[in-house]
C-alpha positions in Angstrom: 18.2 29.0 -4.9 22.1 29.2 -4.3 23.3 27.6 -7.7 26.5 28.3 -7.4 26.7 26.2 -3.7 25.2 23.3 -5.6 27.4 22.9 -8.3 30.6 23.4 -5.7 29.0 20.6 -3.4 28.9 18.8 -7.2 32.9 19.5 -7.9 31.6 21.6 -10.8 34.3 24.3 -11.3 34.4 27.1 -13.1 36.8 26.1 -15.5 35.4 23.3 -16.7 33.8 21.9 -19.6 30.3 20.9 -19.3 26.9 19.8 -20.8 24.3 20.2 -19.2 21.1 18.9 -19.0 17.8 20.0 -16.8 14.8 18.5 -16.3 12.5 21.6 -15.0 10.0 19.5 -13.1 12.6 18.0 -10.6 12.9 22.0 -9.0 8.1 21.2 -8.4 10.5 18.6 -5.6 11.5 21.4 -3.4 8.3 23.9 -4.2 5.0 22.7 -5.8 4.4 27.0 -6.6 7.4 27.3 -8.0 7.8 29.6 -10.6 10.0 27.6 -13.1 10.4 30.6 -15.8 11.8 32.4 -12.7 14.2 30.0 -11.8 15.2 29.3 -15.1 16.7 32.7 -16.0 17.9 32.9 -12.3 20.0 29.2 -14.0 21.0 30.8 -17.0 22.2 33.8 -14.9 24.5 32.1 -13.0 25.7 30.1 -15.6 26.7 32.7 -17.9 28.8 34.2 -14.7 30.1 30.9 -13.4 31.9 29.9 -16.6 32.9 33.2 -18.1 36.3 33.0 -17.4 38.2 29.7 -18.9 34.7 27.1 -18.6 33.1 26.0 -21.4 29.3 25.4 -21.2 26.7 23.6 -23.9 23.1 22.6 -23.4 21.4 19.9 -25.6 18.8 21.7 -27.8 18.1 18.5 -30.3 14.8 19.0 -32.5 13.8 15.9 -34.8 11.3 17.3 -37.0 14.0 17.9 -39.8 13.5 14.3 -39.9 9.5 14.6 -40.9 9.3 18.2 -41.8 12.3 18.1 -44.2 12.6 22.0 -42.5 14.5 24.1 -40.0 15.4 27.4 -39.0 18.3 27.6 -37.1 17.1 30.6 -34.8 13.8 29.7 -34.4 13.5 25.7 -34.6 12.7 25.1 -30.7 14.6 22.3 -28.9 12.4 19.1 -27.9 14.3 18.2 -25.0 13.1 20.8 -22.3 12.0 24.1 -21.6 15.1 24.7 -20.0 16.8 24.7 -23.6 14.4 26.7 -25.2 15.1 29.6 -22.6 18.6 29.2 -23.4 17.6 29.3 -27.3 16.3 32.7 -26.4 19.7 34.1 -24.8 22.0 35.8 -27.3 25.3 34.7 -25.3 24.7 31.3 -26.2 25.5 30.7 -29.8 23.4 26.9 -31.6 25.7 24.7 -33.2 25.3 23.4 -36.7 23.5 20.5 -36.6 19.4 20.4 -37.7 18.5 17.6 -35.2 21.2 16.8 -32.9 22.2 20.9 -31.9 24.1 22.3 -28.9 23.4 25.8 -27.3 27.5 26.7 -26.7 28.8 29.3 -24.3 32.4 29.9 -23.0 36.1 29.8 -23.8 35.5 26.9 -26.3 32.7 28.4 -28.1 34.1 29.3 -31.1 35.9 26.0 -31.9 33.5 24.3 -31.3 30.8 25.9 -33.5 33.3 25.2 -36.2 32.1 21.5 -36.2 30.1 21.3 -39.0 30.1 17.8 -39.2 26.6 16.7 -40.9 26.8 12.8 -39.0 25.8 13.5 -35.6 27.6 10.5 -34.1 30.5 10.0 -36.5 34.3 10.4 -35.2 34.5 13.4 -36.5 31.2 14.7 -34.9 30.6 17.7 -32.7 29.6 14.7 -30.1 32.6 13.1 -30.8 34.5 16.5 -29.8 33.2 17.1 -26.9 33.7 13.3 -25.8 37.1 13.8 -26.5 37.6 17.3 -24.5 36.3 15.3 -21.6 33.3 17.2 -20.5 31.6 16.2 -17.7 27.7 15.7 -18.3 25.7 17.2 -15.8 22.3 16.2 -15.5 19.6 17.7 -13.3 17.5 14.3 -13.7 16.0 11.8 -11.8 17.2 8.9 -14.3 20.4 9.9 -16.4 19.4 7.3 -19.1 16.5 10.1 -19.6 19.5 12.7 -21.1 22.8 10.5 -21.9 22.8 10.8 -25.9 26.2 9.9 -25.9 25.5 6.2 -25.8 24.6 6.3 -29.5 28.4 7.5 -30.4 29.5 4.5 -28.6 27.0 2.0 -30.5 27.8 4.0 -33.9 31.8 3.6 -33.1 31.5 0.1 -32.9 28.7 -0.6 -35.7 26.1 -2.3 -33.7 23.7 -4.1 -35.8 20.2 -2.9 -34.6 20.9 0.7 -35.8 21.9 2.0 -39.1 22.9 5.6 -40.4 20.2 7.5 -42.2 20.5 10.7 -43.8 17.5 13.7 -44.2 17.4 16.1 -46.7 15.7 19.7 -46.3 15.4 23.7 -46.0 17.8 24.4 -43.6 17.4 28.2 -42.2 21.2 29.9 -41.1 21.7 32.2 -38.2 21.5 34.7 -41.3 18.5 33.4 -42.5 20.2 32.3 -45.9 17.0 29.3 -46.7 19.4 26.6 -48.1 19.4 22.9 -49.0 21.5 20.5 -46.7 21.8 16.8 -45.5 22.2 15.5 -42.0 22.5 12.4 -40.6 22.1 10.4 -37.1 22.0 7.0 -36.1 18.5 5.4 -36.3 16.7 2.7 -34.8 16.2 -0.7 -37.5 12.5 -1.8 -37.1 12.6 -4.9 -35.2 11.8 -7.4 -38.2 15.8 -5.8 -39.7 17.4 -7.2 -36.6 16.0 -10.1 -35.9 14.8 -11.4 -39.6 10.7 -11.5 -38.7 7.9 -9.9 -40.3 7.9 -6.4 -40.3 6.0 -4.9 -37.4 6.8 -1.5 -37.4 8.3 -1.7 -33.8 11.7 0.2 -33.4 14.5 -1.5 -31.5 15.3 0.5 -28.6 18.6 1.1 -26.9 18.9 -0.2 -23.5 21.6 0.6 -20.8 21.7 -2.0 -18.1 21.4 -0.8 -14.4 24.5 -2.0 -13.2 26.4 1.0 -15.7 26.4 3.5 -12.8 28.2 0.9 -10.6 30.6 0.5 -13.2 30.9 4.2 -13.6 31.9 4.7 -10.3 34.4 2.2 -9.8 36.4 4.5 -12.5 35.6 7.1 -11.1 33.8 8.6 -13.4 30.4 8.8 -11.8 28.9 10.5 -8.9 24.8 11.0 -8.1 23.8 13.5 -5.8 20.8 14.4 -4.1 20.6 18.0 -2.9 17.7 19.4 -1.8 15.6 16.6 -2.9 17.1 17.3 -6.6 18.5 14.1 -8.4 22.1 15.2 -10.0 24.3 12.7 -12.1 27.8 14.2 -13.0 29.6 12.0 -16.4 32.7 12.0 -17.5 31.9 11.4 -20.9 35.3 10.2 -22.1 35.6 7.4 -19.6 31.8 6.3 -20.0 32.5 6.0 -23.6 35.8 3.8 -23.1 33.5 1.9 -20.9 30.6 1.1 -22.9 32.9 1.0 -26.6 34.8 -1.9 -24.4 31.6 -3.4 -23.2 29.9 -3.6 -26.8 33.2 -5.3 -27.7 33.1 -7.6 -25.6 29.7 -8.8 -25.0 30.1 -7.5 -21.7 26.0 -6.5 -21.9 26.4 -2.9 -21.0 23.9 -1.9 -23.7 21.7 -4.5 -25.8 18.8 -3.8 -27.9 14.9 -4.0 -27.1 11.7 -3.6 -29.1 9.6 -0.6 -27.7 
């Protein structure tokens, strides 16, 4: 597969800054046999060689169970959000990021800065999120519904202090690239249980963020939105700084960009 025609068709260029986000299965659309470990590293590959000189490249690699486990290692904690990230956990040019749930794989000119975030809120204003938001990286997704892989909705909603989530922090072993086992506290920006919000009896249902379907629209009217389909592959490219402007101004002003929903 010609990568590096896609992400020029895209207006992906090499000295960008980008996250990027794949969804594996979406590659079955072009070859039910395909072999999806193959194509992966083929990825990574060209990845590593498109942005080695003046791009910046990172790859969600979140994990959660800090939040249950109260444990994890920061070399061998696999990501929950993809194989694709896990393959990338594996290459030693990418270097994780500090955070125990919400972690970037980081590769390129802007690596080491930004591995010096070690900001334990994962949404804050001073988070690695926050950063990278306001470096205005593109968010590149290789999926066929970007609400499946846009985290950075829940800076916006932490920003403005919406009242169906609330900061929580989790305590546990945290593991360092030098496997130094110590204690450390992280925190992200949860979902209230629905009886918090809306004062009923408690039901153990989580209110859910929801982004309206008319965001892309919006998105693209500022430019800062684009889908393609290229070889029957769904691609959504984000400018992250402008989507947040957009959806901070919408939560502002009722403008019902993003509301909240019991799963």
């Amino acid at each position: 597969m010609d990568f590096e025609k896609i992400f020029k068709d895209i207006n992906i260029k090499q000295e960008d800054n980008i996250c990027l986000t794949v969804d594996l299965l979406n590659f079955i659309n072009i070859d039910k046999n395909v072999d999806l470990k193959k194509i992966s590293l083929h990825l990574v590959g060209f990845l590593k060689e498109y942005f080695s000189n003046g791009g910046s490249l990172i790859i969600p690699a979140f994990n959660w169970d800090f939040c249950k486990t109260n444990f994890y290692h920061k070399k061998y904690s696999k990501s929950k959000v993809g194989a694709f990230s896990n393959i990338v956990l594996n290459d030693k040019s990418f270097s994780r990021s500090d955070h125990a749930i919400y972690s970037f794989m980081v590769y390129g000119l802007l690596k080491d800065e930004l591995l010096n975030n070690k900001c334990v809120d994962a949404f804050s204003k001073n988070s690695f999120i926050a950063e990278i938001i306001e470096k205005k990286f593109k968010h590149v997704l290789f999926t066929k519904d970007l609400r499946d892989g846009y985290f950075a909705v829940h800076y916006s909603e932490q920003y403005i202090g919406v009242d169906y989530r609330y900061i929580k922090t989790f305590e546990g072993d945290y593991v360092d690239q030098d496997n130094n086992k110590l204690k450390r506290s992280f925190s992200m920006f949860v979902r209230k249980d629905e009886s918090k919000k809306w004062l009923i009896k408690k039901t153990n249902r989580k209110v859910n963020t929801v982004i309206c379907d008319s965001f892309e629209q919006k998105l693209s009217v500022q430019n800062a939105y684009n889908y393609y389909n290229i070889n029957s592959i769904p691609i959504h490219v984000i400018d992250l700084n402008k989507a947040n402007k957009l959806l901070i101004d919408s939560l502002k002003n009722n403008k019902c960009l993003i509301f909240p929903r019991y799963k």
